[in-house]
Every structure is written in C-alpha cells, then in structure tokens.
N, C-alpha and C positions, 0 to 999 in steps of 0.2 A: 396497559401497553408499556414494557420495558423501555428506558432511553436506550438511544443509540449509542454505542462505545464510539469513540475517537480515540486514534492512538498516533501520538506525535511518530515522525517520520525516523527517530532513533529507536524508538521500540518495536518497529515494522523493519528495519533494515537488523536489528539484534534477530527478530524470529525467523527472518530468512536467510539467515545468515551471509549476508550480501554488503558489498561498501556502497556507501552513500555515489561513489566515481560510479558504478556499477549500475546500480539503480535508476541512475540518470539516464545514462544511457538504456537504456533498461525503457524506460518514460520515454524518450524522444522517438525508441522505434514503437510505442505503441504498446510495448508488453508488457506494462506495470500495472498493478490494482489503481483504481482509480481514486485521485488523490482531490481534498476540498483545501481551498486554499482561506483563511478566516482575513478578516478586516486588517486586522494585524499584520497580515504576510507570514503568518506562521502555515504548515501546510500540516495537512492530519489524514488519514487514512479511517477510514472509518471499520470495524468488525465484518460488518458482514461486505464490504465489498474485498477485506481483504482473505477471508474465508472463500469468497466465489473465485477469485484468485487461484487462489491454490487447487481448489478441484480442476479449473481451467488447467494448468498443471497436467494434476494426475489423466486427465483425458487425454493430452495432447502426448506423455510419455508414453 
C-alpha cells in the first residue's frame, strides 16, 4: 500500500494558484480541500483529498 502524500499548504496554494488571503477565505466558507492540522500546528493537505478537490471543481464548472 503506497503512503499517503502530504503537501504543506505553500505547495497546495503554488498548484492552485491561489493566495494563502484567498484560501482562507476559501476554508471559512466551506470550499477548500480538506486540510489535517499535525501536533505541531503545521497544517498539510494531503493528495488525494486535494485531487478530489479539484474534480469537485470541474463538476461544479
């Protein structure tokens, strides 16, 4: 079984090309890939929910 990809929140806002002001707001209403927050308080995005994401997306356009 593959590991799971995590991808810090700068490399998720570089592929959508979106600002981190954006994204937030983006997150409060509900419309952002689902984000894991670590012990740390660093936040990550993991592959495949940011991939489900995005078909989310192309279905809604």
């Amino acid at each position: 079984m593959p590991k799971q990809e995590y991808l810090k929140l700068a490399a998720v806002l570089e592929e959508i090309d979106m600002s981190r002001a954006a994204f937030y707001r983006m997150r409060a209403r509900g419309e952002a890939p689902k984000m894991t927050k670590l012990p740390n308080g660093q936040i990550r995005v993991s592959r495949a929910a940011l991939d489900a994401w995005w078909a989310s997306c192309e279905v809604a356009a």
